[in-house]
Backbone of each chain as ProteinMPNN parsed JSONL, in Angstrom:
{"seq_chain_A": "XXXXXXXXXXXXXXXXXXXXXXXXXXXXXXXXXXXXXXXXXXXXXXXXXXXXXXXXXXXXXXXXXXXXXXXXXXXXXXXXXXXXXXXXXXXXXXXXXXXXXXXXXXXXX", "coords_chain_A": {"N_chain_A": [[6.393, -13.545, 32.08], [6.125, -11.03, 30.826], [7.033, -9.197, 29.749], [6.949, -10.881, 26.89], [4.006, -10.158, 26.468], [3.32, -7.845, 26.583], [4.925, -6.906, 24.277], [3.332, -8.403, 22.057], [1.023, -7.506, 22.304], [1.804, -4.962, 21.383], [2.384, -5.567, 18.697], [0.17, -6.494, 17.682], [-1.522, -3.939, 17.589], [0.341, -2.315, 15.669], [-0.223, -3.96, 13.454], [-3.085, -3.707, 13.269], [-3.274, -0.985, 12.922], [-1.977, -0.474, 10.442], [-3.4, -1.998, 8.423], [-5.841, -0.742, 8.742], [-5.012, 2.174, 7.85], [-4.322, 1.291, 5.17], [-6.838, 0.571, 4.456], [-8.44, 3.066, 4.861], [-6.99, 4.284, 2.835], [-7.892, 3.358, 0.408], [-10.548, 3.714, 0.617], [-10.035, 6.126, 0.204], [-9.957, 6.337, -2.197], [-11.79, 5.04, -3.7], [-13.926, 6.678, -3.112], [-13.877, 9.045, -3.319], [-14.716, 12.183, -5.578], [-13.058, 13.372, -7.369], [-10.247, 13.289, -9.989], [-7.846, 14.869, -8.816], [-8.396, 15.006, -6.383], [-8.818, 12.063, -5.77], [-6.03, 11.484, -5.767], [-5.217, 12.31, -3.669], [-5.587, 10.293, -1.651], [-4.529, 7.742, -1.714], [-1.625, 7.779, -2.187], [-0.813, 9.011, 0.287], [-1.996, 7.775, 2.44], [-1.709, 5.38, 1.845], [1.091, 4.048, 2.058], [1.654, 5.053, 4.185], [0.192, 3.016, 5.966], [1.518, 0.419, 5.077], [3.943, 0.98, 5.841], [3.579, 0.956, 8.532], [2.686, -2.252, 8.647], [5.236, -3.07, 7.907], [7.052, -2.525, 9.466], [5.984, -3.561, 11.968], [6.669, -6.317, 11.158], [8.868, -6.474, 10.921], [9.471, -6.092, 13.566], [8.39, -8.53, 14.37], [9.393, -11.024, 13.118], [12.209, -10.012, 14.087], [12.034, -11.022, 16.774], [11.998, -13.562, 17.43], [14.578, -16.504, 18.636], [18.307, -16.352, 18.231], [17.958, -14.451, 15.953], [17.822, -12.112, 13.207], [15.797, -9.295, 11.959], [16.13, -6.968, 9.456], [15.601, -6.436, 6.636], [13.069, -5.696, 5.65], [13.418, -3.133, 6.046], [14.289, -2.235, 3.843], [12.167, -2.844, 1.927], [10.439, -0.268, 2.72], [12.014, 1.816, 2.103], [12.166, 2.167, -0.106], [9.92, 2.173, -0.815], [8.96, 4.465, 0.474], [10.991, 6.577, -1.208], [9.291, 6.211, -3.831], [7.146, 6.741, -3.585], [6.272, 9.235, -3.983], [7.025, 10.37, -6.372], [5.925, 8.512, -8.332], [3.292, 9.882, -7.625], [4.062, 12.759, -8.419], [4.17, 11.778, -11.391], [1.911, 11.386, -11.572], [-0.038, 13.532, -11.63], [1.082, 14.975, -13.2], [0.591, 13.842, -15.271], [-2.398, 13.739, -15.657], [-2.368, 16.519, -15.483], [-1.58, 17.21, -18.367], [-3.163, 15.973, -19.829], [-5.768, 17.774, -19.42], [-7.737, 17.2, -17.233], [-10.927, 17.917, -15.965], [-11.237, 19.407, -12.796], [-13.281, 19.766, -9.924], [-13.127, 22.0, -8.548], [-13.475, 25.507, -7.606], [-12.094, 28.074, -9.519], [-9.689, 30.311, -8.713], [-10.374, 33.869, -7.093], [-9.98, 36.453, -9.258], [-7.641, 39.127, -8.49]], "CA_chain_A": [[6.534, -13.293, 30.644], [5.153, -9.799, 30.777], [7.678, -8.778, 28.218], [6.04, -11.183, 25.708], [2.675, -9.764, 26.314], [3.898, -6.352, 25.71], [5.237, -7.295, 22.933], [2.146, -9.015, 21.881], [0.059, -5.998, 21.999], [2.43, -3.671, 20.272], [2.211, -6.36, 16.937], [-0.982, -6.509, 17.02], [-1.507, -2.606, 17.467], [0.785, -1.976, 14.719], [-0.993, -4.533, 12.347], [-4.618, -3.128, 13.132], [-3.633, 0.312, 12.216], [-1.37, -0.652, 9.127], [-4.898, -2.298, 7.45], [-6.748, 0.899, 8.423], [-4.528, 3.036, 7.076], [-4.51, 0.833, 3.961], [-7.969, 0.897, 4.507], [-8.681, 4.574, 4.682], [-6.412, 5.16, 1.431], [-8.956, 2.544, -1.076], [-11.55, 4.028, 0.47], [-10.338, 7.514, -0.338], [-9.621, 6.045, -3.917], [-13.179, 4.852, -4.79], [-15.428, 7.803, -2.832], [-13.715, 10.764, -3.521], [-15.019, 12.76, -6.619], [-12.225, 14.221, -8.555], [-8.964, 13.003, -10.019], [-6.447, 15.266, -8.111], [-8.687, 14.459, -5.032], [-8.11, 10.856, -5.04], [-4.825, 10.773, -6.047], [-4.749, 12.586, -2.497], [-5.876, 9.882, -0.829], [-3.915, 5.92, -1.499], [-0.714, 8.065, -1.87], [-0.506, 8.717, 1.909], [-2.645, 6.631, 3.282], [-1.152, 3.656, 2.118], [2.452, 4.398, 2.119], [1.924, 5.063, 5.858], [0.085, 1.657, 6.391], [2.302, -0.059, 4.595], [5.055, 1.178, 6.39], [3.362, 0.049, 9.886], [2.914, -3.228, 8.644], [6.963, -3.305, 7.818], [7.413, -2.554, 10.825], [5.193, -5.381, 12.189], [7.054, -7.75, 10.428], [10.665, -6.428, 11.252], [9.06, -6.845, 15.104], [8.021, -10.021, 14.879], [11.164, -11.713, 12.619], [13.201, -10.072, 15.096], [11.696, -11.398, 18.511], [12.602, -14.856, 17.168], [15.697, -16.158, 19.114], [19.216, -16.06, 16.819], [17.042, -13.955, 14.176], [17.602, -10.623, 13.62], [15.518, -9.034, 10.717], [15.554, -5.635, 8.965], [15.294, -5.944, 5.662], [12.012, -5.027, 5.842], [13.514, -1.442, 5.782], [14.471, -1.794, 2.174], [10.798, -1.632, 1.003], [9.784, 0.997, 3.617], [12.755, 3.156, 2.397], [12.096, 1.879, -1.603], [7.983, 2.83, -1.441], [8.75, 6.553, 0.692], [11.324, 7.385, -2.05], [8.621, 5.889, -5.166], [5.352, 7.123, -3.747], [6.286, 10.818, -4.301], [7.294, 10.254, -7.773], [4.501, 8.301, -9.038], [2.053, 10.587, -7.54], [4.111, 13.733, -9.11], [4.161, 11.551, -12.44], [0.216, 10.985, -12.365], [-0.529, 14.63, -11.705], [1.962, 15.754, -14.809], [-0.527, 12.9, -16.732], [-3.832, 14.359, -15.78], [-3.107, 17.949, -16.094], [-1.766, 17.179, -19.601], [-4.685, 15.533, -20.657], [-6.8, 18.695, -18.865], [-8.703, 16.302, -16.647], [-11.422, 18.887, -14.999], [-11.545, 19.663, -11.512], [-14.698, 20.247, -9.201], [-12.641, 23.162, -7.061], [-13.876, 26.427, -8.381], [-11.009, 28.699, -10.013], [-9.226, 31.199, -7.608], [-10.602, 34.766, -7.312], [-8.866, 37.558, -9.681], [-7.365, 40.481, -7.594]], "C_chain_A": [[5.741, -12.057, 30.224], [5.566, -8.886, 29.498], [7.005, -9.284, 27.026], [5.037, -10.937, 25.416], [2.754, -8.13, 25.805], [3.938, -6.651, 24.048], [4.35, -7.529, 21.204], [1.285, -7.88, 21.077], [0.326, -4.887, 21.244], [2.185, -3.982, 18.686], [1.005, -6.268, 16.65], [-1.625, -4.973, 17.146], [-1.688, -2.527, 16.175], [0.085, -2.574, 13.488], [-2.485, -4.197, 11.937], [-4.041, -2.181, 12.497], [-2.86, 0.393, 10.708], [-2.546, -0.866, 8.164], [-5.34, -1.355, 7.841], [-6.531, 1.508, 7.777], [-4.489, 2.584, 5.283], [-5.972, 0.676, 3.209], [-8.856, 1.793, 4.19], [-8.24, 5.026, 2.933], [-7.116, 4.677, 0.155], [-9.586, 3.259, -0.541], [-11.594, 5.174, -0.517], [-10.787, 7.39, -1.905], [-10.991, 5.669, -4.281], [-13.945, 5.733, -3.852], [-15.182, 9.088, -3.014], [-14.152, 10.976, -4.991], [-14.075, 13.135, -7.746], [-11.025, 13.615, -8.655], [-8.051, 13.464, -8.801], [-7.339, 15.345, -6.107], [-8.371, 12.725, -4.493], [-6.833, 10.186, -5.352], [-4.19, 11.263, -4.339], [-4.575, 11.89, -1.68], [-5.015, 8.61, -0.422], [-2.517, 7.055, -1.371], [-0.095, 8.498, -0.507], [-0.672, 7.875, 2.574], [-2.005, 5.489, 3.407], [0.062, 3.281, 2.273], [2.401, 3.995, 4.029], [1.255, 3.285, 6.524], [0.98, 0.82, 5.883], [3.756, -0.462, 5.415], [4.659, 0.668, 7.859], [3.804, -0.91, 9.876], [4.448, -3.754, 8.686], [7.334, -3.743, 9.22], [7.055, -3.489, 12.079], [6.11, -6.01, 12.566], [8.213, -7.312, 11.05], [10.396, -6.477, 12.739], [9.502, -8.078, 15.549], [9.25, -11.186, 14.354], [12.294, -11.396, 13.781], [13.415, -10.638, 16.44], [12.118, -12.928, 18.262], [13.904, -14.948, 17.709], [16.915, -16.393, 17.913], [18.677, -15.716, 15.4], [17.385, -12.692, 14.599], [17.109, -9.719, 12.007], [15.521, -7.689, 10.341], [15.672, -5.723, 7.859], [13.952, -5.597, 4.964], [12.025, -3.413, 5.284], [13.664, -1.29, 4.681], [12.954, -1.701, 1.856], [10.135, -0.621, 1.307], [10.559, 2.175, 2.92], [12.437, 3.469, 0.907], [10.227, 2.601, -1.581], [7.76, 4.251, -0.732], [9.857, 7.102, -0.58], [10.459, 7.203, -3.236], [7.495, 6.936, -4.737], [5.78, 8.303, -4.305], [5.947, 10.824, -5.755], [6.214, 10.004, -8.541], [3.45, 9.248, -8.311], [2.552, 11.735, -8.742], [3.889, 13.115, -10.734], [2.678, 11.848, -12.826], [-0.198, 12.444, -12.233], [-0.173, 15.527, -12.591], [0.744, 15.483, -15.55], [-1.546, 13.976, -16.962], [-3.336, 15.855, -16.091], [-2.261, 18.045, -17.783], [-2.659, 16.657, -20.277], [-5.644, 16.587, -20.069], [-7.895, 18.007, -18.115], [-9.481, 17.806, -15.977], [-11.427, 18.618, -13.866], [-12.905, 20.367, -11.213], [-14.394, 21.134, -8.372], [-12.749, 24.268, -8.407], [-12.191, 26.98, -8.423], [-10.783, 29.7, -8.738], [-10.069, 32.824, -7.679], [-9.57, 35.722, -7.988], [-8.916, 38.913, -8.369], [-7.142, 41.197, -8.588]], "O_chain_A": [[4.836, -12.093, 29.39], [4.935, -8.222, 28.676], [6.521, -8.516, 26.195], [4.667, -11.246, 24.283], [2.281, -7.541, 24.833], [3.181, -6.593, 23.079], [4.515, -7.168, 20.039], [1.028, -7.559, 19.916], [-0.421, -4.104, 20.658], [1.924, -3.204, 17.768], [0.63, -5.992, 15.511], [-2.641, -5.013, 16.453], [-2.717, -2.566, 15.5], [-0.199, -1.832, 12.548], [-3.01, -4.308, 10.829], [-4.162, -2.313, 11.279], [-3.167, 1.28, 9.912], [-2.73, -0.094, 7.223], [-5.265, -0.603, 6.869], [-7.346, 1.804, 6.903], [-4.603, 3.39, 4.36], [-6.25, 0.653, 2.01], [-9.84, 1.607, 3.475], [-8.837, 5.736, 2.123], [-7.056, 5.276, -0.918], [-9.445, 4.241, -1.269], [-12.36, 5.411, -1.451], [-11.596, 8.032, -2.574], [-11.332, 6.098, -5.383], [-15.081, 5.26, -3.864], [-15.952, 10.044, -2.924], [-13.994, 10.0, -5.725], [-14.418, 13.165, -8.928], [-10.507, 13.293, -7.586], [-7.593, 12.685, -7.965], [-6.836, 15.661, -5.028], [-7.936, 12.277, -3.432], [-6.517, 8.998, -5.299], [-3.151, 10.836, -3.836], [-3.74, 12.155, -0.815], [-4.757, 8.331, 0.749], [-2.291, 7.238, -0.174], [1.1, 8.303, -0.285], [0.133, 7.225, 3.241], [-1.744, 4.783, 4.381], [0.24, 2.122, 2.647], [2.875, 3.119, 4.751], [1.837, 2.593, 7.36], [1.352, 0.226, 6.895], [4.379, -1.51, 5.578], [5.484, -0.077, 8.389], [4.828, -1.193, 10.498], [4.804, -4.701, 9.387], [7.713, -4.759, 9.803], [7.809, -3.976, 12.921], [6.48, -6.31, 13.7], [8.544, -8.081, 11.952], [11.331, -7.048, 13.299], [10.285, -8.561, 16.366], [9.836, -11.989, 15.08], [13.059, -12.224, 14.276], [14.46, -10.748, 17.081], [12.682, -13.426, 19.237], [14.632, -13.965, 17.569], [16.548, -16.601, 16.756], [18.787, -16.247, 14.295], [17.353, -12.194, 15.724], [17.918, -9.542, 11.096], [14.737, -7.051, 11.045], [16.08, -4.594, 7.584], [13.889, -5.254, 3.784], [11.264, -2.749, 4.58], [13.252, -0.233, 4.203], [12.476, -0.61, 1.545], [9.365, -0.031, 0.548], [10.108, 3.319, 2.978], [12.393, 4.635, 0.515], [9.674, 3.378, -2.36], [6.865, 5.044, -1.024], [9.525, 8.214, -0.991], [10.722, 8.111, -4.024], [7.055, 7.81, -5.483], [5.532, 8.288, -5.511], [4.88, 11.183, -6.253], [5.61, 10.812, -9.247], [2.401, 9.055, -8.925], [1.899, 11.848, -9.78], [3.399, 13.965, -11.477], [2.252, 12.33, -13.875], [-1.058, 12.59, -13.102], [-0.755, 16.581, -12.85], [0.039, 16.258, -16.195], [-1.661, 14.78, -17.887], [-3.94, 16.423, -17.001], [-2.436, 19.117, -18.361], [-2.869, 17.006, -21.438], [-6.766, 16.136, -20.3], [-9.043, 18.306, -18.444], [-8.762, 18.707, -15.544], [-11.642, 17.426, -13.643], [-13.493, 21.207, -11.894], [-15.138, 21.3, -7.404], [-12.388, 24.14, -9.577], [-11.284, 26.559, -7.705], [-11.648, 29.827, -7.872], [-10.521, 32.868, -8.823], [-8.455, 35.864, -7.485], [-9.817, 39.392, -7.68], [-6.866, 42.387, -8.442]]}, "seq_chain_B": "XXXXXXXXXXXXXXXXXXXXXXXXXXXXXXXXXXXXXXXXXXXXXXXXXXXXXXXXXXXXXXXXXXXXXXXXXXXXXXXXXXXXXXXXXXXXXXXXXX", "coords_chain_B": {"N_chain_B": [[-7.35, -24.212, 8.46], [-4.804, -22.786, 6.977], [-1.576, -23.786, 6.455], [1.132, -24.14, 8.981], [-0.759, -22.005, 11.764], [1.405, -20.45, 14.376], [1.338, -18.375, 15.817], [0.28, -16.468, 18.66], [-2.837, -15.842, 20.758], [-3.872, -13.12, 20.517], [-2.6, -12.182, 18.212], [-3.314, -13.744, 16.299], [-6.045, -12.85, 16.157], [-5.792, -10.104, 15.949], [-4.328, -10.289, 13.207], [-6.291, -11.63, 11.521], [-8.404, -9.448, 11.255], [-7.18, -7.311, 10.344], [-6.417, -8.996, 7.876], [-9.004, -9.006, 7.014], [-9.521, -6.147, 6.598], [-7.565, -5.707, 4.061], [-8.504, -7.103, 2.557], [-10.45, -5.62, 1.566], [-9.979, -3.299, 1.347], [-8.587, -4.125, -1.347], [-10.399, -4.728, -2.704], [-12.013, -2.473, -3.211], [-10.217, -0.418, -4.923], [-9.847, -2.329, -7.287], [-12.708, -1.793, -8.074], [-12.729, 0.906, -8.734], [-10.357, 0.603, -10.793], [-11.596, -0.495, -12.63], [-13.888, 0.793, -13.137], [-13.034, 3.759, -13.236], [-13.252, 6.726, -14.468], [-10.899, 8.041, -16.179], [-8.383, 7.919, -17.918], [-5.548, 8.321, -16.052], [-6.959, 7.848, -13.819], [-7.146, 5.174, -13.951], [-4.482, 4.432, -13.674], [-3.778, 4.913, -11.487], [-5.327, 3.827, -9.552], [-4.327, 0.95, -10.033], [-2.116, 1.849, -9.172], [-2.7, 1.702, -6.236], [-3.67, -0.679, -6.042], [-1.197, -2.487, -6.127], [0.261, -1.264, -3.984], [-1.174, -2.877, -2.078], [-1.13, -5.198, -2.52], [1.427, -5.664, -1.642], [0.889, -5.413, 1.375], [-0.379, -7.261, 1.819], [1.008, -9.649, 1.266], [2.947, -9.327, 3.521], [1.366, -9.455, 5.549], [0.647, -12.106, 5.063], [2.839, -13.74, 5.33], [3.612, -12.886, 8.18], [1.897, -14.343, 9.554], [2.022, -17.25, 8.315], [4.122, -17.414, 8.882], [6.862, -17.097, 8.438], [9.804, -16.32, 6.012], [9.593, -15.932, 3.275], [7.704, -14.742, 1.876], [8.65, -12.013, 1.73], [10.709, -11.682, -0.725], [8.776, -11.73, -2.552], [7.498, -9.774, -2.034], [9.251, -7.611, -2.374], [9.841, -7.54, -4.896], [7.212, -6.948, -6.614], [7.055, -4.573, -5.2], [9.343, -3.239, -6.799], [8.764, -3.931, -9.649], [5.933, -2.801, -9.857], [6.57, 0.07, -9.031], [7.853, 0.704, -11.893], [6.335, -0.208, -13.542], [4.295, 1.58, -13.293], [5.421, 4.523, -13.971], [6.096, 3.855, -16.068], [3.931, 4.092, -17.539], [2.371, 6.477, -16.603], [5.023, 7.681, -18.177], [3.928, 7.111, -20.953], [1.317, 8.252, -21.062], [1.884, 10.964, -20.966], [3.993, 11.467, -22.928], [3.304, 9.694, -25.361], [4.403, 7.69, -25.693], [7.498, 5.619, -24.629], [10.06, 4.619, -25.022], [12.154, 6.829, -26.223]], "CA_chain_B": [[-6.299, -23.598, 7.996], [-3.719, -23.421, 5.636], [-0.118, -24.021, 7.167], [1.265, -23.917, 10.705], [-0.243, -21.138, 12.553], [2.25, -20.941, 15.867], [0.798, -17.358, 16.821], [-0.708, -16.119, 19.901], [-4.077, -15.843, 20.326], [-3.907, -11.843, 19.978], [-1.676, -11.785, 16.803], [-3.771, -13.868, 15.29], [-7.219, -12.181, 15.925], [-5.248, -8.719, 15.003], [-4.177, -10.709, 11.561], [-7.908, -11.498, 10.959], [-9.113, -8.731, 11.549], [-5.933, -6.931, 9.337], [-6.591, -9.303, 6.508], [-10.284, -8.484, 6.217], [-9.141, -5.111, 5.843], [-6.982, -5.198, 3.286], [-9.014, -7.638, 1.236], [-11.965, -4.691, 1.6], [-9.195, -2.357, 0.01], [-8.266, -4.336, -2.681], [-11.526, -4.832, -4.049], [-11.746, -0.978, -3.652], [-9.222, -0.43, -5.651], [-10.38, -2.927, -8.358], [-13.779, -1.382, -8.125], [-11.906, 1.866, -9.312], [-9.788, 0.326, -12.077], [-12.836, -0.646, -13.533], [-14.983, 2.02, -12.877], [-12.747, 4.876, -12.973], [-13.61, 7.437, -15.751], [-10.2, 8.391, -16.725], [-6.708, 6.48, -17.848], [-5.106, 8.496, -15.069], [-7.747, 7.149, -12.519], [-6.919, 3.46, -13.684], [-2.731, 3.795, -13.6], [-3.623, 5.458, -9.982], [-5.931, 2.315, -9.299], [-2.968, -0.035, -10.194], [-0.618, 1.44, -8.166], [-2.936, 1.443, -4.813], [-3.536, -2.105, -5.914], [-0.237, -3.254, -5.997], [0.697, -1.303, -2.707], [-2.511, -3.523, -1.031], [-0.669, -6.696, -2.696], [2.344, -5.539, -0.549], [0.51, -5.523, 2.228], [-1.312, -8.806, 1.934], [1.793, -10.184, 1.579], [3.562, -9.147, 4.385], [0.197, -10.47, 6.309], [0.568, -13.245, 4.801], [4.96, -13.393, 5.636], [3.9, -12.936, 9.42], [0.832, -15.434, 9.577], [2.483, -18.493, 7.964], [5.688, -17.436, 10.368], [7.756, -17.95, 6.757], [10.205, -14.98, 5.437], [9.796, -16.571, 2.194], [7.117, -13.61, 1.288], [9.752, -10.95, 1.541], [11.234, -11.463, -1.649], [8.218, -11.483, -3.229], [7.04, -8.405, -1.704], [10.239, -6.665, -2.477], [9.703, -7.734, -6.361], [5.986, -6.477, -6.57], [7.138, -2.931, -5.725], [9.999, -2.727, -8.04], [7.986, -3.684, -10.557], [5.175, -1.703, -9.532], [6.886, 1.342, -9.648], [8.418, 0.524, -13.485], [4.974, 0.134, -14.559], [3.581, 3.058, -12.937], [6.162, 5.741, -14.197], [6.074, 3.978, -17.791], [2.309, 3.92, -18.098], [2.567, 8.153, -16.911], [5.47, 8.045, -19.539], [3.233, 7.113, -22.263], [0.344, 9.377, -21.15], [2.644, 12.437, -21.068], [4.899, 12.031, -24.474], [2.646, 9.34, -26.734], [5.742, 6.857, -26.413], [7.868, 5.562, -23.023], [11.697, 4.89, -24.481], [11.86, 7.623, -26.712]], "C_chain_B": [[-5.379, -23.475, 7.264], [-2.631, -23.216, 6.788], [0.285, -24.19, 8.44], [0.547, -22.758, 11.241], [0.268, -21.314, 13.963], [2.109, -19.647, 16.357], [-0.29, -17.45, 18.068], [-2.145, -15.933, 19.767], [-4.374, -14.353, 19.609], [-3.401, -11.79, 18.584], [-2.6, -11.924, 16.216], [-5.171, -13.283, 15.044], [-7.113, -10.739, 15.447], [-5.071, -9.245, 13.532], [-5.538, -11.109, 10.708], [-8.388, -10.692, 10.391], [-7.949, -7.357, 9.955], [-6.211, -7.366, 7.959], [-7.755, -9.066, 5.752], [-10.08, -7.145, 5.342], [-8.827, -4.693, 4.302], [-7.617, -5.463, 2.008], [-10.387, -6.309, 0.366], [-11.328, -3.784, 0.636], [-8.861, -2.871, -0.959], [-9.504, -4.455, -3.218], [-12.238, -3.57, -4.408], [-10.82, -0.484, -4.613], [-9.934, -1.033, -7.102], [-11.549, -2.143, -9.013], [-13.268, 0.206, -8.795], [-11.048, 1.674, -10.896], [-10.513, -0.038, -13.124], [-14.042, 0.066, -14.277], [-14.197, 3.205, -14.078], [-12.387, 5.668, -14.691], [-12.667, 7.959, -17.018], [-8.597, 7.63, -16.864], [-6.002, 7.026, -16.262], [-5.412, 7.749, -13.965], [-7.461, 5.657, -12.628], [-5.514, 3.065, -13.008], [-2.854, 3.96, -11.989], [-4.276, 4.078, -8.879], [-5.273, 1.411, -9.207], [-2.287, -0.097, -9.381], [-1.371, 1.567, -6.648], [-2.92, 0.069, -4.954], [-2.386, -2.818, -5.614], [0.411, -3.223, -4.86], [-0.074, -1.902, -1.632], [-1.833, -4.672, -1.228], [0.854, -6.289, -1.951], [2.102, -6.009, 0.569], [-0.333, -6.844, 2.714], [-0.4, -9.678, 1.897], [2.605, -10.405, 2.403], [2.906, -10.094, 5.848], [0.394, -12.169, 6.141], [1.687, -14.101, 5.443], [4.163, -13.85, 7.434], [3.01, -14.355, 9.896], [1.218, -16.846, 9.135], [3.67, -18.55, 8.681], [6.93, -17.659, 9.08], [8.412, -16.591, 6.021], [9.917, -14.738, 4.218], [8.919, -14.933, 1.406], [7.506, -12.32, 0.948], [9.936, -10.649, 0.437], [10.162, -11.104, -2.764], [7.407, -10.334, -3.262], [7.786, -7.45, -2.608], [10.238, -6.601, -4.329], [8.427, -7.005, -7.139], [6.561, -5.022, -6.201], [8.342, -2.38, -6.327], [9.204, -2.726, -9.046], [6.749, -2.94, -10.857], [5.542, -0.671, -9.724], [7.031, 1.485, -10.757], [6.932, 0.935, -14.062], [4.098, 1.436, -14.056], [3.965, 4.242, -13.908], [6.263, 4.947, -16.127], [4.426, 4.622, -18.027], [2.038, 5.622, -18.472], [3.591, 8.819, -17.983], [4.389, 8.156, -20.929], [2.14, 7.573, -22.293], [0.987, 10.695, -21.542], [3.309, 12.432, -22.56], [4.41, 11.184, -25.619], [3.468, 8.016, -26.765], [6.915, 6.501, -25.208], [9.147, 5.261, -23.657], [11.883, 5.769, -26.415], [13.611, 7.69, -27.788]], "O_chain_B": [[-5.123, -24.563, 6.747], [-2.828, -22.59, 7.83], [-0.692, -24.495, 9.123], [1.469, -21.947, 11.321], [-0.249, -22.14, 14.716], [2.711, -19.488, 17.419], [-1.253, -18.178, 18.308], [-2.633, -15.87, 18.639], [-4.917, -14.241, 18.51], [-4.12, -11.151, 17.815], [-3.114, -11.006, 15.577], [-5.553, -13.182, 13.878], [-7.968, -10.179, 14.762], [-5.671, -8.631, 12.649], [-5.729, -10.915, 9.507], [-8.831, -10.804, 9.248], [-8.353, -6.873, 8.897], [-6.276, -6.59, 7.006], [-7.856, -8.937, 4.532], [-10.274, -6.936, 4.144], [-9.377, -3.871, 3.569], [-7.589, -4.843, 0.945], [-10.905, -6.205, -0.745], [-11.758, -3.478, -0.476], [-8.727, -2.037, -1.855], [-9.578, -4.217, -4.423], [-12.883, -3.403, -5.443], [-11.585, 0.256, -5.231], [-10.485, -0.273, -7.898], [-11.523, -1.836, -10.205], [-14.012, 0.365, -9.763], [-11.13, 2.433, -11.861], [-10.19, 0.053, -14.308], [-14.719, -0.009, -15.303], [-14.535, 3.462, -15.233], [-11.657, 5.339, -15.626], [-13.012, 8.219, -18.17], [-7.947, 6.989, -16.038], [-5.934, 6.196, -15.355], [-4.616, 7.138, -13.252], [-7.502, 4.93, -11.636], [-5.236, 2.122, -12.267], [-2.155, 3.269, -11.247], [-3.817, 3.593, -7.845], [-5.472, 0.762, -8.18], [-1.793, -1.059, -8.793], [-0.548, 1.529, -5.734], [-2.251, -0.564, -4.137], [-2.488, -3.778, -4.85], [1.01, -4.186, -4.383], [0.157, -1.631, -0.454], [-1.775, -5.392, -0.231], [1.368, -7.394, -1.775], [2.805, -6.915, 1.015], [-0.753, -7.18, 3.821], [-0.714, -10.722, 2.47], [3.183, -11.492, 2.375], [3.402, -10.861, 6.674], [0.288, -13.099, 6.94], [1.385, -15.127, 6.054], [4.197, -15.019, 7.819], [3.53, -15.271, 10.533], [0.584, -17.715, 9.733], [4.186, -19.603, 9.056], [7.783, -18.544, 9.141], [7.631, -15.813, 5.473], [9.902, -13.574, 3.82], [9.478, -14.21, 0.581], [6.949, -11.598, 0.121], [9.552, -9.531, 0.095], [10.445, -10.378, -3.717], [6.755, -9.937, -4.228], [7.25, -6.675, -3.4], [10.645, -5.597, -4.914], [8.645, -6.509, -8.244], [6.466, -4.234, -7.142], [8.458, -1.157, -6.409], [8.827, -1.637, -9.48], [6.528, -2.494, -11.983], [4.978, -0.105, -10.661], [6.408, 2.467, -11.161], [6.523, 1.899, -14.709], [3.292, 2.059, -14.747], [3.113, 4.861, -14.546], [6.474, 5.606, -17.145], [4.092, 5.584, -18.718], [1.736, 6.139, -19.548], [3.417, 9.897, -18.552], [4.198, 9.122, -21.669], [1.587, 7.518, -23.391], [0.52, 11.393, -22.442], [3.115, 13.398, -23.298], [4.764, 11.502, -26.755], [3.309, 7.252, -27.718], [7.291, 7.596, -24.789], [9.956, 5.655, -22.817], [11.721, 5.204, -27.496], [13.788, 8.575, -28.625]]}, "name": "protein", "num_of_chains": 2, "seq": "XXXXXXXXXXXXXXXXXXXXXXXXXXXXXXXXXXXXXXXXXXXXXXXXXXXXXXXXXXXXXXXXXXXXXXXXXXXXXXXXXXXXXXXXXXXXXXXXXXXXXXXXXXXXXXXXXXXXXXXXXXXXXXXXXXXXXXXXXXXXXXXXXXXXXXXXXXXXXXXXXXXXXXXXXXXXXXXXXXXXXXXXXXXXXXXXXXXXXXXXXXXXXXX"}
């Protein structure tokens, strides 16, 4: 049953680095300094863990015998076409409200 | 425990170890929505939160062995998005159905 141990190891892979990555993207969100810095951070980060975990799950539903799962892919395909959006929405927000930034201005030529 | 678990020994010490995680990010998150100095920084707070309650659910989906969490996943980020893109509506124009 060497196949099932494979197997095994790939789920639980995929599930460690899905919570990291979901991991990594709060952190970014409460230690980074500046608005348009941590809007840098959950919008990748967690998208991409997120999307591990999917993937997980559409694994492990599928290894079941007469099971075969993907709808999984609908929220993987539903939260890469949203994230964009809501990030571009929240970065319209803040720079209409003039939120300051901590990145110095560009040099004039 | 709560429910059947019928995982392996690995799964389930990866799902442990997974769920600590996520719980660490959601209360990051929180810790932000609370904190965080500006409306922007809260709606942005919201929506990592809600993509962590994705993810805790899915944990949850594989760990009880039960699809049942699916749907409720899949409901949490429709609505998640709605309220995201209104909330930046009504920062940007004063007013979201205009």
């Amino acid at each position: 049953m060497s196949n099932n141990t494979m197997q095994e190891y790939i789920l639980a892979f995929l599930i460690v680095t899905g919570a990291s990555f979901t991991l990594v993207g709060s952190l970014g969100l409460a230690r980074l300094r500046d608005f348009y810095m941590r809007l840098h951070g959950p919008t990748k980060a967690t998208t991409l863990g997120v999307g591990c975990l999917l993937i997980a799950s559409a694994i492990y539903f599928s290894s079941k015998p007469d099971s075969f799962s993907m709808h999984e892919v609908l929220i993987t395909l539903f939260l890469f076409i949203t994230a964009p959006v809501s990030a571009h929405l929240l970065a319209k927000a803040a720079l209409h409200l003039k939120l300051r930034s901590i990145a110095k201005l560009p040099e004039q030529s | 425990m709560l429910g059947n678990a019928v995982q392996s020994e690995v799964i389930s010490v990866a799902l442990m170890i997974a769920f600590s995680m996520v719980s660490v990010a959601v209360a990051l998150s929180f810790w932000r929505l609370f904190r965080g100095p500006d409306r922007p920084d809260r709606i942005l707070a919201l929506d990592t939160l809600y993509i962590n309650t994705i993810a805790l659910l899915i944990l949850l989906g594989i760990y009880l062995d039960s699809a049942l969490y699916f749907e409720a996943a899949l409901l949490i980020a429709l609505m998640g998005f709605i309220g995201t893109v209104a909330l930046c509506k009504y920062l940007l124009r004063g007013d979201i159905v205009e």
